[in-house]
Residue frames relative to the residue before (quaternion, step in Angstrom):
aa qw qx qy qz dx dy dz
X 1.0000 0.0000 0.0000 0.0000 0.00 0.00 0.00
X 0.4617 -0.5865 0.5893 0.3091 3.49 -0.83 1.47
X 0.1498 -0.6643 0.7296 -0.0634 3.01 -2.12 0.72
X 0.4011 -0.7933 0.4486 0.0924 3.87 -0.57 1.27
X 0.2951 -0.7078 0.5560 0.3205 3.79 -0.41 0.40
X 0.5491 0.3394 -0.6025 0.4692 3.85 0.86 0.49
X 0.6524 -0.2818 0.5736 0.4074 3.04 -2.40 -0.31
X 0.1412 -0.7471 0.6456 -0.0715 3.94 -1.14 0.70
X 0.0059 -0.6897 0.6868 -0.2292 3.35 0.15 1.94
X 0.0026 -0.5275 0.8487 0.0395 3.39 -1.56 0.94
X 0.5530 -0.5571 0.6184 -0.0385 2.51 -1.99 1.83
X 0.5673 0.7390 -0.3432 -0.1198 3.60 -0.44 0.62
X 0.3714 0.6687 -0.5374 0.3552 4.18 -0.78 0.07
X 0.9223 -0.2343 0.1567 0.2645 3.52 -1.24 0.09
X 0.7619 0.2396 -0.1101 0.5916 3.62 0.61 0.52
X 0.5985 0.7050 -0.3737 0.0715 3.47 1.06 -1.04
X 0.5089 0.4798 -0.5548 0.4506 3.55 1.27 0.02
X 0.6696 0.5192 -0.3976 0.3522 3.63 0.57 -0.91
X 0.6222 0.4718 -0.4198 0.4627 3.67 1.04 -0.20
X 0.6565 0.6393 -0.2806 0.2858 3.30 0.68 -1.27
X 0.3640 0.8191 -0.0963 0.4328 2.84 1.50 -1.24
X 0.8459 0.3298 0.0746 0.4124 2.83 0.16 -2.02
X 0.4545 0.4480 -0.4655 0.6132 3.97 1.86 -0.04
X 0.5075 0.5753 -0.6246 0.1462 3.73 -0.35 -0.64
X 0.6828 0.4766 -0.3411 0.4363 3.62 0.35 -0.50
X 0.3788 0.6997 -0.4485 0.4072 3.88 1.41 -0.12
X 0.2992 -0.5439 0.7334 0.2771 4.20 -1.03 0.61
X 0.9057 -0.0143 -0.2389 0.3499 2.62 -1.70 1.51
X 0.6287 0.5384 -0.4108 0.3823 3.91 0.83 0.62
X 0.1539 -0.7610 0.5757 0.2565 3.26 -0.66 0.58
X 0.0923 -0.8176 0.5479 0.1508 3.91 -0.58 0.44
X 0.4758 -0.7286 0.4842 -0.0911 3.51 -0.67 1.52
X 0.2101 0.6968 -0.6848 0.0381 3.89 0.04 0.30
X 0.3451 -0.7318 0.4769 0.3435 3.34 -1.02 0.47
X 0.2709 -0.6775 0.6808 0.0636 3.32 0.59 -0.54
X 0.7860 -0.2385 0.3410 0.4572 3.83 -2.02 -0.42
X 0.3021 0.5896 -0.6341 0.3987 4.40 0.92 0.25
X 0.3756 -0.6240 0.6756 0.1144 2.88 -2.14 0.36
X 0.5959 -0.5005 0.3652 0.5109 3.51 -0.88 0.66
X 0.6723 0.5744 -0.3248 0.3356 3.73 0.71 -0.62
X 0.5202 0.4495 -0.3853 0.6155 3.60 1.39 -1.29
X 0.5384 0.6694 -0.4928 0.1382 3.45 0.04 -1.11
X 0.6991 0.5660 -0.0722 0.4309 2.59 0.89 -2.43
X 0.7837 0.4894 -0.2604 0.2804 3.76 0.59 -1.16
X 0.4565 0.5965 -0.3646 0.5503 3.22 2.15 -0.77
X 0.6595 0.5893 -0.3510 0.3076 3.70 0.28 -1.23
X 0.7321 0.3990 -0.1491 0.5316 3.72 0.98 -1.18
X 0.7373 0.2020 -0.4109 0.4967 3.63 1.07 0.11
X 0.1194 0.8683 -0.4720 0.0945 3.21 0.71 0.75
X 0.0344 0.9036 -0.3985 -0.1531 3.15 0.93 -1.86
X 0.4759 0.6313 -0.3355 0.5122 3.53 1.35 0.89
X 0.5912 -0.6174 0.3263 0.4036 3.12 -1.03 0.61
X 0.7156 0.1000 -0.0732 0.6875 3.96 1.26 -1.00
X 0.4038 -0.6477 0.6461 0.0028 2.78 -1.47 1.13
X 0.2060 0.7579 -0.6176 0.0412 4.44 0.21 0.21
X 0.1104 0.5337 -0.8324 0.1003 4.03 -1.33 0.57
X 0.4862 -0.4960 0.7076 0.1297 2.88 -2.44 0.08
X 0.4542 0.6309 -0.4470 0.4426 3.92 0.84 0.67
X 0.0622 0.7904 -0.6075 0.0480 3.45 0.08 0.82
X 0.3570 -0.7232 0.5327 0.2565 3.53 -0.82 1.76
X 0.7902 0.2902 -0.4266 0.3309 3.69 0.79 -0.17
X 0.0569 0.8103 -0.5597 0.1640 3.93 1.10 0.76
X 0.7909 0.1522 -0.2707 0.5273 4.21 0.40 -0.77
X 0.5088 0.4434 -0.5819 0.4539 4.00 0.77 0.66
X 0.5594 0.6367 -0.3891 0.3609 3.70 1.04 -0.92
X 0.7498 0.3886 -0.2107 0.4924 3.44 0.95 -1.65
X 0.8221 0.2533 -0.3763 0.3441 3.50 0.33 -0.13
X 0.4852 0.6391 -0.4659 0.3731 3.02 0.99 0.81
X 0.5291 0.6022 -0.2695 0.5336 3.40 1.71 -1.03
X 0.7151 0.4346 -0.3061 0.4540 3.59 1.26 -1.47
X 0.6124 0.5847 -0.3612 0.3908 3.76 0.77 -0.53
X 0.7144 0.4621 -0.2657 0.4534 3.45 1.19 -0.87
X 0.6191 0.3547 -0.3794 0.5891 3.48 1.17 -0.84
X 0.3864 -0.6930 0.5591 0.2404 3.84 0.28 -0.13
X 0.2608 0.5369 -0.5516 0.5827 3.15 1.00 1.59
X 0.7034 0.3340 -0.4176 0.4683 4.08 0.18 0.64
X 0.4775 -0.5756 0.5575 0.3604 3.64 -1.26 0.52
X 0.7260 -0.4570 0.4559 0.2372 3.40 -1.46 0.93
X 0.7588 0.2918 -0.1845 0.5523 3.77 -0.21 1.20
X 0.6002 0.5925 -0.4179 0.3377 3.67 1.16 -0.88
X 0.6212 0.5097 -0.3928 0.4473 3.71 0.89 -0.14
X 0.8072 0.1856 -0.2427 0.5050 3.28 0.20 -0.48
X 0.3258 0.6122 -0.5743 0.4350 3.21 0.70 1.41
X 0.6796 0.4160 -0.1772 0.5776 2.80 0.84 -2.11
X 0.6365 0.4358 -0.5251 0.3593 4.09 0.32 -0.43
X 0.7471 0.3988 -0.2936 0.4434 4.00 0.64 -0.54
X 0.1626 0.8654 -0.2530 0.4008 3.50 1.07 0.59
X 0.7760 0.2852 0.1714 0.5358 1.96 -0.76 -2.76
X 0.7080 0.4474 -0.3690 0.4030 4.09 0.76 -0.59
X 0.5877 0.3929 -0.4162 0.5719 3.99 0.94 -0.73
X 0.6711 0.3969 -0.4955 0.3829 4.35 0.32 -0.35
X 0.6838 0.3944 -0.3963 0.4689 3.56 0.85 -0.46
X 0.6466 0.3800 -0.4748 0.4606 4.42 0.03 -0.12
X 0.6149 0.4050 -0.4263 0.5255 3.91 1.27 -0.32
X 0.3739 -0.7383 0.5174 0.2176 3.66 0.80 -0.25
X 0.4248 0.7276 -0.5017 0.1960 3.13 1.13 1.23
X 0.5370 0.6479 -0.1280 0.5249 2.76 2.53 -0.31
X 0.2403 0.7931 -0.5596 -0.0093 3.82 -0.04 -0.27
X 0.4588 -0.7266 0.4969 0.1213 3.07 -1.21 1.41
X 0.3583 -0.6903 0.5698 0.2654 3.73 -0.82 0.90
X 0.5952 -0.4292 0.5952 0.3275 3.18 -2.06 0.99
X 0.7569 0.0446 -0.0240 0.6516 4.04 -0.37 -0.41
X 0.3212 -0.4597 0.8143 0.1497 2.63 -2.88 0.43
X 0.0268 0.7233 -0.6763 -0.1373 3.32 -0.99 0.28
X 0.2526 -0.8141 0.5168 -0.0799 3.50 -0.37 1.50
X 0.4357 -0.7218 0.5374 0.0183 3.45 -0.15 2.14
X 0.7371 -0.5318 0.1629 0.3838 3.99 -0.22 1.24
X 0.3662 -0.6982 0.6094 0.0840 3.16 -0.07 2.04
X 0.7114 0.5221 -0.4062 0.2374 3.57 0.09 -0.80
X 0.4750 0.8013 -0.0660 0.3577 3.14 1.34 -0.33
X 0.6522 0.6330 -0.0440 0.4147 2.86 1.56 -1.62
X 0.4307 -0.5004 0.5701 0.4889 3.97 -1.05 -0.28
X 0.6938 -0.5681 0.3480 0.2733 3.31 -1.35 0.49
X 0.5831 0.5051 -0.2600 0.5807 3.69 1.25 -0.69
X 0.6594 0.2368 -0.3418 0.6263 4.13 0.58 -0.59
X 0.4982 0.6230 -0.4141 0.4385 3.68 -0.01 0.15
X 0.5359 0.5978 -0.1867 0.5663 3.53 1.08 -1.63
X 0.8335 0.3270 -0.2992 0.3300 3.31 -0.13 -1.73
X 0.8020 0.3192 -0.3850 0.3265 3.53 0.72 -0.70
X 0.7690 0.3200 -0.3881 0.3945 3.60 0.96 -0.54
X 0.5640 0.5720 -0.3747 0.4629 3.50 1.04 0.20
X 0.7291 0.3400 -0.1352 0.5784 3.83 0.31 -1.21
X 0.7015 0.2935 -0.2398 0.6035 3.75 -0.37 -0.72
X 0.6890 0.3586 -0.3315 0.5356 3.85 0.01 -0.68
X 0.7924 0.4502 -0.2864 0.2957 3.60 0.35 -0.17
X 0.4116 0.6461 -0.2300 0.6002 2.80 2.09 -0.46
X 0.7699 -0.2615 0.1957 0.5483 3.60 0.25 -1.21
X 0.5506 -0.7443 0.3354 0.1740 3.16 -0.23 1.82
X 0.8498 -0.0309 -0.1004 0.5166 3.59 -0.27 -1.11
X 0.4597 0.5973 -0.5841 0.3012 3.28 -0.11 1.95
X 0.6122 0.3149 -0.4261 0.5869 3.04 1.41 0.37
X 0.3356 -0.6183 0.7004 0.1205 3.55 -1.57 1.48
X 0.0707 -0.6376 0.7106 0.2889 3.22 -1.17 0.31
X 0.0379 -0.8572 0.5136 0.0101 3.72 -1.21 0.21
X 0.4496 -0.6740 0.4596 0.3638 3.32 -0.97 0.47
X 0.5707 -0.6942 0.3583 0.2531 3.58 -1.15 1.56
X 0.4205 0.6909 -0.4507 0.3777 3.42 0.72 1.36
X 0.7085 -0.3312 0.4195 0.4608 3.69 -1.39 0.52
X 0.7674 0.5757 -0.2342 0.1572 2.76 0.21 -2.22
X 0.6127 0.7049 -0.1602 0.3196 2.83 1.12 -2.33
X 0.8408 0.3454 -0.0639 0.4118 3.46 0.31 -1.60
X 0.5381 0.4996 -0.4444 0.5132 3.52 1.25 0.06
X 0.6417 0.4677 -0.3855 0.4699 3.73 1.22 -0.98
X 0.5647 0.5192 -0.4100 0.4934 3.89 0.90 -1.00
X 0.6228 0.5447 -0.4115 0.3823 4.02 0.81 -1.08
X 0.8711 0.2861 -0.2119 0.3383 3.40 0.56 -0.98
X 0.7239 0.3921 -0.3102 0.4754 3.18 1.71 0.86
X 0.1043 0.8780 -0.4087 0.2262 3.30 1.05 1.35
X 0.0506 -0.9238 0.3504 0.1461 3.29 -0.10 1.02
X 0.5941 -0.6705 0.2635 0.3579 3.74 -0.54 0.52
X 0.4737 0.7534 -0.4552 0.0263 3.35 -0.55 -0.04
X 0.8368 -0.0094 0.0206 0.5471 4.12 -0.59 -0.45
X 0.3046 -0.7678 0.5234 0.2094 3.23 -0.71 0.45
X 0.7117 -0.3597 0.2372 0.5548 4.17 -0.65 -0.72
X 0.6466 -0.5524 0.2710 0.4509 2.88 -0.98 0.81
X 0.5592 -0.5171 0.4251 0.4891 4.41 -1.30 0.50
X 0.7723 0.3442 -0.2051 0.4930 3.43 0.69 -1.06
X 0.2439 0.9003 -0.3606 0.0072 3.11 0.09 0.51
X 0.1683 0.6184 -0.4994 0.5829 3.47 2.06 1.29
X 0.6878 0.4761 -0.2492 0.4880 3.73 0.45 -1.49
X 0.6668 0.4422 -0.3259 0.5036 3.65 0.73 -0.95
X 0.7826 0.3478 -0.3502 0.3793 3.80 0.21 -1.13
X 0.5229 0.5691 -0.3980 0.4943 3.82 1.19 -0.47
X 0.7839 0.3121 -0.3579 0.4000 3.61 0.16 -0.56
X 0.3070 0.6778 -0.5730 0.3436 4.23 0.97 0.53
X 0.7134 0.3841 -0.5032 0.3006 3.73 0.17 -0.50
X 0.6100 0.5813 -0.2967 0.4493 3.87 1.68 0.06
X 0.6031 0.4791 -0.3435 0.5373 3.44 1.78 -0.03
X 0.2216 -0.8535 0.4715 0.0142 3.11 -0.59 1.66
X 0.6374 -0.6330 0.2043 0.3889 3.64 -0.20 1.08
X 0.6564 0.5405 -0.3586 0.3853 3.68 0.74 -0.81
X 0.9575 0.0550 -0.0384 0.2804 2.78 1.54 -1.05
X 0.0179 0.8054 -0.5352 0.2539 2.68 1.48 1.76
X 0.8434 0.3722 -0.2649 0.2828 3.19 -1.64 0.79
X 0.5537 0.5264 -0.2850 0.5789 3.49 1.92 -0.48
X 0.6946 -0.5704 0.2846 0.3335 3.55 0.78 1.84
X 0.3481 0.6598 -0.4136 0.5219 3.62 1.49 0.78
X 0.5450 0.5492 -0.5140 0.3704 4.16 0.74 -0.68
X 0.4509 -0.7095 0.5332 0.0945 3.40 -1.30 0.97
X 0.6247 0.3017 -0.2964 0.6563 3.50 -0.31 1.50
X 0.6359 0.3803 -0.4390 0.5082 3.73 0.26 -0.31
X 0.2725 -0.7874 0.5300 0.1576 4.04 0.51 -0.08
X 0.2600 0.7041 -0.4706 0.4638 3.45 1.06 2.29
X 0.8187 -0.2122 0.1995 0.4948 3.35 1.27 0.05
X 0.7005 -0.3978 0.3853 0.4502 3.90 -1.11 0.10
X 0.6299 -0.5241 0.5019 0.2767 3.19 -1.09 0.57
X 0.3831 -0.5951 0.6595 0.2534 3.60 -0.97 0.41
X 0.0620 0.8797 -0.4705 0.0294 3.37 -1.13 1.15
């Protein structure tokens, strides 16, 4: 899986084009709204960027996210996850996908309880300080930009990681239970 020599922040929740948007005027950021792009333009703008932070609102895992939220609330048809989970895997080895170095997540509190889960529970359990939560402001996410802290990236295996999500149950994603991260039995 390609990797960019900028910083890759996807912006997401409720506004984030309208924040994102709103970094472009940031030194050294490029800000990305997709808009009518394809995951693919997305991806190709991101790698010729050539800035220190890359930030857009295209999250490559947006249709594993929803059918995972839809599978738990049982609002998705039977299979729609592990559609959206083999996808999101043939767009990332083609590299039409590319995963960002951070989320920055526009007021989780806000959310239903199951999308809420996925980012600070799932993604946050996967690799801790890459998901920011933040308030759904300009402000917010330039201060969260300029305090990003380092640490694990996605999981190495991360086919093995995104296949095992229909076994990470929302309450208790992230309590060292995320298949593939090798922390314990799967949550079932």
């Amino acid at each position: 899986m390609r990797r960019t020599s900028s910083t890759v922040v996807v912006v997401a929740g409720e506004g984030a084009d309208k924040v994102v948007s709103g970094l472009a005027g940031l030194h050294n950021v490029r800000a990305l709204v997709s808009g009518d792009r394809t995951p693919a333009e997305v991806s190709r703008a991101i790698a010729g960027a050539g800035t220190t932070y890359v930030v857009h609102d295209a999250d490559p895992l947006g249709e594993v996210r929803d059918a995972w939220v839809g599978f738990f609330d049982q609002a998705a048809p039977h299979g729609g996850l592990e559609v959206a989970i083999e996808s999101a895997l043939g767009g990332l080895a083609a590299e039409r996908l590319l995963l960002p170095d951070y989320y920055v997540v526009l007021a989780p509190e806000g959310m239903s309880p199951t999308r809420r889960h996925w980012w600070l529970g799932v993604l946050a359990g996967a690799a801790p300080s890459r998901v920011v939560p933040a308030d759904a402001s300009v402000a917010a996410v330039s201060d969260a930009l300029a305090h990003l802290a380092a640490g694990r990236w996605w999981p190495a295996d991360l086919p093995g990681w995104l296949r095992g999500l229909p076994k990470v149950v929302p309450d208790r994603a992230g309590l060292g239970l995320t298949p593939g991260m090798g922390a314990g039995p799967a949550a079932v």
